[in-house]
C-alpha positions in Angstrom: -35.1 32.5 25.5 -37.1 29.4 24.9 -36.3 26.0 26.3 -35.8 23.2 24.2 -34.5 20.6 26.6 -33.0 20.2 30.1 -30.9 17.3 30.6 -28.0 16.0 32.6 -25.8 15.6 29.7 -25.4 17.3 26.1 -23.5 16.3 23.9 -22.3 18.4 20.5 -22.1 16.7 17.3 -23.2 12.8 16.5 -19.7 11.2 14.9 -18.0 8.3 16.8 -16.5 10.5 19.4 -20.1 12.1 20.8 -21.9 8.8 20.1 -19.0 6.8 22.8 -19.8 9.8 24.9 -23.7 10.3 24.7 -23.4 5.9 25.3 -20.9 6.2 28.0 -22.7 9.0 30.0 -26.1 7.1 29.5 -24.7 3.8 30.9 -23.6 6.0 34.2 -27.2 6.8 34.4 -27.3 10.3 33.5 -30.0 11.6 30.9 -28.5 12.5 27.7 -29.1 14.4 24.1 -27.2 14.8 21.3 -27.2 17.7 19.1 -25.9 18.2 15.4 -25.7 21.4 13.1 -26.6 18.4 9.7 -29.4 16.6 8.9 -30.0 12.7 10.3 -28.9 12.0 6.2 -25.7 13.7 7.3 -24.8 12.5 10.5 -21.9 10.8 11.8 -19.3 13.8 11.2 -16.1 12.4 9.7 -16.9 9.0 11.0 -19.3 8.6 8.4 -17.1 9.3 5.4 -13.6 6.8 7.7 -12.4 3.6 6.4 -13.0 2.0 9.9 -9.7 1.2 10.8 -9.2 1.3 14.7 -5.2 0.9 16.0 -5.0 -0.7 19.3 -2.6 -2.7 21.7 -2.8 -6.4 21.1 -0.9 -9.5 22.4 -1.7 -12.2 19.4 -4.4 -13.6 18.4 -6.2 -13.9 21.7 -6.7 -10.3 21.9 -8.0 -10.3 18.2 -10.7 -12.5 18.8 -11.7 -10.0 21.8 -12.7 -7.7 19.5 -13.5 -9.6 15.9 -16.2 -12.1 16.6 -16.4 -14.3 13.1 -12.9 -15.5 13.3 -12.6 -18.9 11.7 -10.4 -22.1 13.0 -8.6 -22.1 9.9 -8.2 -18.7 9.7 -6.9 -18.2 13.2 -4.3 -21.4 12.0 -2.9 -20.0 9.1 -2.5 -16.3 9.8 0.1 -14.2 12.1 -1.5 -11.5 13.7 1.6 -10.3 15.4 1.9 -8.3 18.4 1.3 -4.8 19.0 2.5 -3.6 22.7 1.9 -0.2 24.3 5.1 0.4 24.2 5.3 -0.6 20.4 2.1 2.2 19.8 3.6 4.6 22.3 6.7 4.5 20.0 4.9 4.8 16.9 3.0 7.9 18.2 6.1 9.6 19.6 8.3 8.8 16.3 5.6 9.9 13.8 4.5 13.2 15.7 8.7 14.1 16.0 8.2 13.1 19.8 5.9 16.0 20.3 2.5 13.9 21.1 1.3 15.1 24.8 3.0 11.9 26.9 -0.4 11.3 29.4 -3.0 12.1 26.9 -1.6 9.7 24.6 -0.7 6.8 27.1 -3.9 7.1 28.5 -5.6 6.2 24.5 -3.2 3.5 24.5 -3.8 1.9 28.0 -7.3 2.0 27.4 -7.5 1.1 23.5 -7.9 -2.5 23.7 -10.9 -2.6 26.6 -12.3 0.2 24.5 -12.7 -2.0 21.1 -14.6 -4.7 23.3 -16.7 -2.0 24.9 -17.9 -0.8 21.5 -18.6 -4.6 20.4 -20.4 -4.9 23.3 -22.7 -2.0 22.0 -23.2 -3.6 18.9 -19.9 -2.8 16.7 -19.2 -5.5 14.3 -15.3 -5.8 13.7 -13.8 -8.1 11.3 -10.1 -8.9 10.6 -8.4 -6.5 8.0 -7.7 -9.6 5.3 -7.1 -7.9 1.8 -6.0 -4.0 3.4 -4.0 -4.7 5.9 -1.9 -8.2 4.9 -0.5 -10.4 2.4 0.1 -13.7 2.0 3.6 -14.7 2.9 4.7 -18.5 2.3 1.7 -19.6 2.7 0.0 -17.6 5.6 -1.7 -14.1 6.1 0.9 -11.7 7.3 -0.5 -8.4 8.7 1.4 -4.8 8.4 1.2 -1.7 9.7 -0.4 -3.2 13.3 -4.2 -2.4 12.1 -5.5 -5.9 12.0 -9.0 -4.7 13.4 -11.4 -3.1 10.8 -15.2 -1.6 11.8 -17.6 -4.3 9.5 -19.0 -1.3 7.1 -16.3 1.2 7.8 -17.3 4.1 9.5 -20.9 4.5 7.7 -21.2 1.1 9.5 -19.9 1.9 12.8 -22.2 5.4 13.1 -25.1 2.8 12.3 -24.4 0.8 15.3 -23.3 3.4 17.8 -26.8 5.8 16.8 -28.6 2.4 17.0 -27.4 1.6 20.5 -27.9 5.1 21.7 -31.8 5.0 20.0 -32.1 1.6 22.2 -30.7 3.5 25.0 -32.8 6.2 25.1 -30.7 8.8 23.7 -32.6 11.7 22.0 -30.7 13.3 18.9 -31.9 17.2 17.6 -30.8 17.2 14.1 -30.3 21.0 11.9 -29.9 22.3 16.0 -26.3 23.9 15.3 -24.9 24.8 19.2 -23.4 28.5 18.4 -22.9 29.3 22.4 -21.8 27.9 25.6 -23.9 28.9 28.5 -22.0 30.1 31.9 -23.1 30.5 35.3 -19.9 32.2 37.1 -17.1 29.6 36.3 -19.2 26.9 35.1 -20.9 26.0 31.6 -24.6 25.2 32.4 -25.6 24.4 28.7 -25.7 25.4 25.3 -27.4 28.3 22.9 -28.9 26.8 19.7 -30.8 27.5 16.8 -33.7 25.6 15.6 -35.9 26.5 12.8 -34.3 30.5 12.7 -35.2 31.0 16.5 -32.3 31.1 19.6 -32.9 28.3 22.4 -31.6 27.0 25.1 -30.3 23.3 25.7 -29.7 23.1 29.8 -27.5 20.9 31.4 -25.7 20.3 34.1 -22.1 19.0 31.9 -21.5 19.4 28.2 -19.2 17.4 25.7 -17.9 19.4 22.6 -17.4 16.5 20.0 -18.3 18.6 16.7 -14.8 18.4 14.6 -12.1 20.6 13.9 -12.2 23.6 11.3 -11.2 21.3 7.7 -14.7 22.3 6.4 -13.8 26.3 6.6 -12.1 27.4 4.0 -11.1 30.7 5.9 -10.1 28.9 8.9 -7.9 26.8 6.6 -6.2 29.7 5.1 -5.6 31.5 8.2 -4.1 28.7 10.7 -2.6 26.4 7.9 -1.3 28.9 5.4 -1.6 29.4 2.0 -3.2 27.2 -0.5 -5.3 25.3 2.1 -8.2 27.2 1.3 -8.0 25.3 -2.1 -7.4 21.7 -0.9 -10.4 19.0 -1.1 -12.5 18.1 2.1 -12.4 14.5 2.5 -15.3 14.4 4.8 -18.4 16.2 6.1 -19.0 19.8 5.2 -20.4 20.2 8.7 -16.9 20.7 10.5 -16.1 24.0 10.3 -15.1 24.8 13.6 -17.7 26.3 15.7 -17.1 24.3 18.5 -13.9 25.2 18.8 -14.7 28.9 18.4 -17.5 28.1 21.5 -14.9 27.0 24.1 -12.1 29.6 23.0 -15.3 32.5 23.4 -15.3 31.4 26.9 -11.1 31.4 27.9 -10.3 27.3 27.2 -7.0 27.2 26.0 -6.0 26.5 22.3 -3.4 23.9 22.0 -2.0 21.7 19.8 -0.6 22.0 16.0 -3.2 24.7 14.8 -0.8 25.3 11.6 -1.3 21.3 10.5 -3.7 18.8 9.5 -4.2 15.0 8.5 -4.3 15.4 4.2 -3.5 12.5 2.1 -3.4 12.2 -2.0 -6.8 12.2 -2.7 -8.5 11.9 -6.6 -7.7 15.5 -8.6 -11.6 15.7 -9.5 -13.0 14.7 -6.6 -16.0 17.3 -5.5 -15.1 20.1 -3.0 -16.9 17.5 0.1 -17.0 14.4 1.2 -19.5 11.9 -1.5 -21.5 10.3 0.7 -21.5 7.3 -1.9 -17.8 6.6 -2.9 -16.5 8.1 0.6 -13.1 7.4 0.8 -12.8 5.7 -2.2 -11.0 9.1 -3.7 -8.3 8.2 -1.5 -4.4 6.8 -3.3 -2.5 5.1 -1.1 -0.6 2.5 -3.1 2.3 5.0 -3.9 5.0 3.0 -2.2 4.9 1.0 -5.3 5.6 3.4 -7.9 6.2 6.7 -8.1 4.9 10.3 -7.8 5.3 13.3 -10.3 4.8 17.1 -10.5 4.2 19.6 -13.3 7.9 19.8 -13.8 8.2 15.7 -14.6 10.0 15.7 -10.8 9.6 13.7 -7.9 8.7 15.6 -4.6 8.2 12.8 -1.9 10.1 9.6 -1.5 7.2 7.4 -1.6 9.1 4.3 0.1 10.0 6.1 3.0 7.7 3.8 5.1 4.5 1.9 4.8 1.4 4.4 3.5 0.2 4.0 7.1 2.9 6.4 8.5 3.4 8.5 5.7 0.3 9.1 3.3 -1.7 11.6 6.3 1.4 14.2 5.0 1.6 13.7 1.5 -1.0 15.5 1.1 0.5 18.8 2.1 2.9 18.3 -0.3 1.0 18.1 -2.8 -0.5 21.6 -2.3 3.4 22.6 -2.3 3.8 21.5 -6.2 2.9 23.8 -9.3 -0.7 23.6 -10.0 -1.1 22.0 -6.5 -1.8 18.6 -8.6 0.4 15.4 -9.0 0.4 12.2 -11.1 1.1 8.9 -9.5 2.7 6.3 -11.9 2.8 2.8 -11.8 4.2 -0.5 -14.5 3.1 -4.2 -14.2 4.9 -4.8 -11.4 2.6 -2.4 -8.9 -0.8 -2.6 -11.0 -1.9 -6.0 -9.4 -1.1 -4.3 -5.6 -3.3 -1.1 -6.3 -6.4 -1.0 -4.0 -9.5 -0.9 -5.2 -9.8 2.4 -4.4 -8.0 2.8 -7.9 -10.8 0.8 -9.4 -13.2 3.0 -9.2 -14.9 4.6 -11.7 -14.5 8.4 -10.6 -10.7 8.5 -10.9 -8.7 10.4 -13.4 -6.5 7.9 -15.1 -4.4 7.3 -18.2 -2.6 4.5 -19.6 0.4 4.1 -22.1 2.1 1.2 -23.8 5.4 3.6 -23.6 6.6 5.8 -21.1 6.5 8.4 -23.5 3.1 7.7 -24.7 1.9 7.7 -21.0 4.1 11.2 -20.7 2.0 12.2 -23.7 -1.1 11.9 -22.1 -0.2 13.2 -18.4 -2.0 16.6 -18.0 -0.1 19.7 -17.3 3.2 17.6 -16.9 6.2 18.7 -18.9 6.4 15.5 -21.0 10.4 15.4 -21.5 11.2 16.7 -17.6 9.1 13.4 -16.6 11.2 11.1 -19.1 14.6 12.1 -18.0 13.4 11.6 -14.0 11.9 8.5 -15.0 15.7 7.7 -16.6 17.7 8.9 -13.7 15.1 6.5 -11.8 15.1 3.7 -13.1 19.0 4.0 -13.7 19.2 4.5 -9.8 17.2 1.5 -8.8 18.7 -1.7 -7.7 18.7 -4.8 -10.6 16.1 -6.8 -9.0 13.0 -8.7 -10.1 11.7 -10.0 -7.0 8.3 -9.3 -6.4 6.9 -6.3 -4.6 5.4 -7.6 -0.7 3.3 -5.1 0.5 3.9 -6.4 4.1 7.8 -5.9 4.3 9.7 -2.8 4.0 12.5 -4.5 1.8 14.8 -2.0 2.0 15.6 -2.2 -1.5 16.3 1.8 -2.3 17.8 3.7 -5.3 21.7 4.8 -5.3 22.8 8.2 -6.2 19.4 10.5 -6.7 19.4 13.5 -4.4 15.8 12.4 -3.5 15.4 8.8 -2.8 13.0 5.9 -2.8 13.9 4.2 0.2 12.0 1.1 -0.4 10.1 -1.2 -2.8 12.3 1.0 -5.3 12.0 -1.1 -9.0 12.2 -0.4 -12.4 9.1 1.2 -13.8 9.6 -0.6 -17.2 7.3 -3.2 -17.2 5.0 -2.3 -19.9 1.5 -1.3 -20.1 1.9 1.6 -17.6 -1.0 3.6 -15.8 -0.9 7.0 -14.2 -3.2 8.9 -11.5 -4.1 12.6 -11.3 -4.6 13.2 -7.5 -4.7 16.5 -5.6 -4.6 17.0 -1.4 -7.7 15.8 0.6 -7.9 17.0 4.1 -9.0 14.9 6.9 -9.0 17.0 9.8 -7.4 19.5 11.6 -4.5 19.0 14.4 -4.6 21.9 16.8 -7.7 21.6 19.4 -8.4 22.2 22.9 -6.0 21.6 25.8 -7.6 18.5 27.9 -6.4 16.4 30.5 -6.6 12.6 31.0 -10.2 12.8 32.1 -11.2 14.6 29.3 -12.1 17.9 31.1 -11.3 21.2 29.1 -8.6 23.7 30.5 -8.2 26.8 30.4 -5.3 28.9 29.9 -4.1 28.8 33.8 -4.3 25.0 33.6 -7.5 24.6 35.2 -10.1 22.5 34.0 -13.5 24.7 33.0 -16.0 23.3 35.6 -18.8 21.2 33.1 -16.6 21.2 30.3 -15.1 18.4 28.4 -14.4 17.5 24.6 -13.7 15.0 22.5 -12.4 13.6 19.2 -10.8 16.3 16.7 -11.2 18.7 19.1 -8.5 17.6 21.1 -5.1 19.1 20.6 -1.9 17.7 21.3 -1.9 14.1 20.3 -0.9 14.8 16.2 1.7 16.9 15.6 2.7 16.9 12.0 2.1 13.5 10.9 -0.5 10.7 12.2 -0.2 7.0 12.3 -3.1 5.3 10.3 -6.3 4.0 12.4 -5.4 6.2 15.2 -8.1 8.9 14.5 -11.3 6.8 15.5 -9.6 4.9 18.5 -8.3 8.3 19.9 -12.1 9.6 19.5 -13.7 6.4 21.1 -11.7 6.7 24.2 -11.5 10.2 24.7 -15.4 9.8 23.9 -16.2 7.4 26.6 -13.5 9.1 29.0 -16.1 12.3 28.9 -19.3 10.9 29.0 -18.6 9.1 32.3 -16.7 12.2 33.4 -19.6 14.3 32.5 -22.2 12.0 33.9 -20.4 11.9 37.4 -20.2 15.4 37.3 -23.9 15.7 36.8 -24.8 13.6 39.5 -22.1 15.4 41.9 
């Protein structure tokens, strides 16, 4: 078999978990390449397509300005950046995974999430503060929610840009259309990787490897086998490159499958949105502004209660629901009160949208929705909600909920009776997958007797065990960083030993 390259390090795919890995295992000196089954237009895996949001520990404002570099006097005066402690994000992890997140794996993101953020600025990540996503302005001053003050400066076209820009600095060589499709063994330990280039079999040699090529969201068969039926049918919110071959590499070779292999990040996402990611509006098919209205199926019923919590810890499950409903669509609907706090995401000019100066003419004009079913919920609502016209805050859970109704609306629940009203179409879009490979803290991969596969290590979606059913917003890219860096210096001081 020919020989395309022989290097200390290769690393699988090019998104922001391989890039902190190819970076971190070139800073410890070892000689790296990166290798992608895309084209350079399509690099950056899921990254590419994120909204940049990155959830780390913080004490106040101190550790903000750590991280986010352009931070003005009279911004730092009149906002509140809160505190975030590890314990706070441990708690947030345990409570939205139903206490089933792997305890080490996930204290070691945490403990190393802050020192993490200020290693990627110091490889050229711009970060800004998350003014006009992730706060509002409360008497007078910039109150944040949700604990996701930090934001990547372009999202995550913007941090790919910076990471494959650092890495070309650093001498990092990147095969593009070079899809890995074997590991190579030599007894016990994986010596390298079997790729095709151009139609023809070759070998990548190396003395460590880091998996970092997704999980299986882009393969619809894979979908329909491990997360049941009607996933095959669900919208793929990112690249079309992730469809699980990496995975299927380590499993060939006895690493052990772990994780929640029967679940996966998917959020309401725009009913005619194409079948992948756009690479132009991105995530911009995304809905997340729910919690101030309310959502409908086929039958005119609600199906989630949409003020259960803020959309940060609640909108990566939604989507599943949706694919529950008749017609595996839904309609979001919103009055006068809500319309100002949409996002811009509902701006756009690829959404599927209708407006009404009644609820009735709105019903009229809500595709596939039984018109009268939706009037009499949209009764019992807005019979059940509590008499109050204070505005909606997007940054407090107000606890004002609805009384009597067998599903409730636990908060920001008003009237929908403020005329002209506005409705969305939106279907699932999956994210990624949550089962993966069994890793420990260093990031090496184990196999099914618990012991780590000498040369092996992975990172980002491919690790199982830190989402189990649900997944706290921002989580995703921090996760992939550190578990990123945590295996390139792994595999770069296994090279050299």
């Amino acid at each position: 078999m020919e020989q395309l390259e022989s290097v200390d390090v290769v690393v699988v795919g090019t998104g922001n978990a391989a890039s902190c890995a190819a970076l971190a295992a070139r800073e410890a000196g070892a000689s790296v390449v990166m290798l992608d089954a895309c084209g350079e237009e399509d690099r950056g895996g899921n990254t590419a397509y994120a909204g940049g949001q990155m959830r780390t520990v913080f004490h106040g404002a101190n550790d903000i300005t750590k991280v986010v570099a352009d931070l003005t006097e009279a911004e730092l005066a009149t906002t509140d950046f809160g505190t975030y402690t590890a314990a706070d994000f441990f708690d947030d992890m345990a409570r939205v995974t139903g206490y089933r997140c792997h305890p080490e794996l996930t204290e070691h993101v945490i403990d190393h999430s802050l020192e993490t953020l200020v290693w990627l600025r110091g490889k050229g990540v711009r970060f800004e503060a998350a003014f006009g996503r992730q706060s509002s302005k409360v008497d007078g001053r910039m109150q944040f929610w949700g604990n996701l003050p930090c934001i990547v400066w372009g999202g995550g076209a913007g941090l790919i840009d910076a990471l494959h820009a650092r890495a070309a600095k650093d001498g990092v060589r990147t095969y593009y259309r070079t899809p890995a499709i074997a590991l190579q063994r030599e007894g016990s330990r994986v010596t390298g990787v079997t790729v095709m280039q151009g139609g023809v079999k070759k070998s990548v040699r190396a003395k460590a490897v880091v998996l970092a090529c997704g999980g299986f969201e882009a393969n619809a068969e894979m979908r329909s086998r491990y997360l049941g039926p009607n996933w095959d049918l669900a919208k793929v919110r990112g690249t079309r490159f992730n469809t699980g071959a990496g995975l299927r590499m380590a499993l060939d070779i006895g690493a052990r499958a772990y994780g929640h292999w029967s679940c996966a990040h998917s959020s309401f996402w725009e009913l005619n949105a194409p079948e992948y990611g756009d690479p132009v509006v991105k995530g911009a098919y995304q809905k997340h502004s729910y919690p101030f209205g309310v959502v409908v199926n086929a039958r005119g019923e609600r199906f989630v209660d949409e003020g259960a919590d803020f959309q940060t810890v609640t909108y990566a499950r939604y989507g599943r629901e949706v694919l529950a409903q008749p017609g595996l669509f839904a309609w979001q609907v919103f009055d006068q009160r809500a319309i100002p706090l949409l996002r811009e995401t509902y701006r756009i000019r690829q959404v599927t949208k209708v407006q009404g100066a009644t609820l009735a003419e709105l019903a009229s004009k809500m595709e596939g929705v039984d018109a009268a079913a939706f009037l009499e919920t949209m009764d019992a609502y807005n019979r059940a909600a509590p008499d109050d016209e204070s505005p909606l805050v997007a940054s407090i859970k107000d606890g004002l909920s609805t009384k009597g109704l067998a599903l409730p609306k636990s908060n920001w629940a008003r009237r929908i009776d403020k005329a002209p009203f506005e409705a969305y179409a939106v279907t699932a879009g999956i994210t990624f997958t949550f089962g993966g490979l069994k890793i420990n803290t260093r990031a090496e991969v184990e196999d099914d007797a618990g012991d780590p596969i000498p040369g092996l290590y992975t990172a980002g979606e491919m690790v199982g065990g830190l989402f189990y059913g649900n997944y706290p917003s921002g989580t995703g890219l921090t996760c992939g960083a550190v578990f990123g860096r945590t295996a390139g210096s792994g595999a770069a001081a296994f090279a050299r030993a």
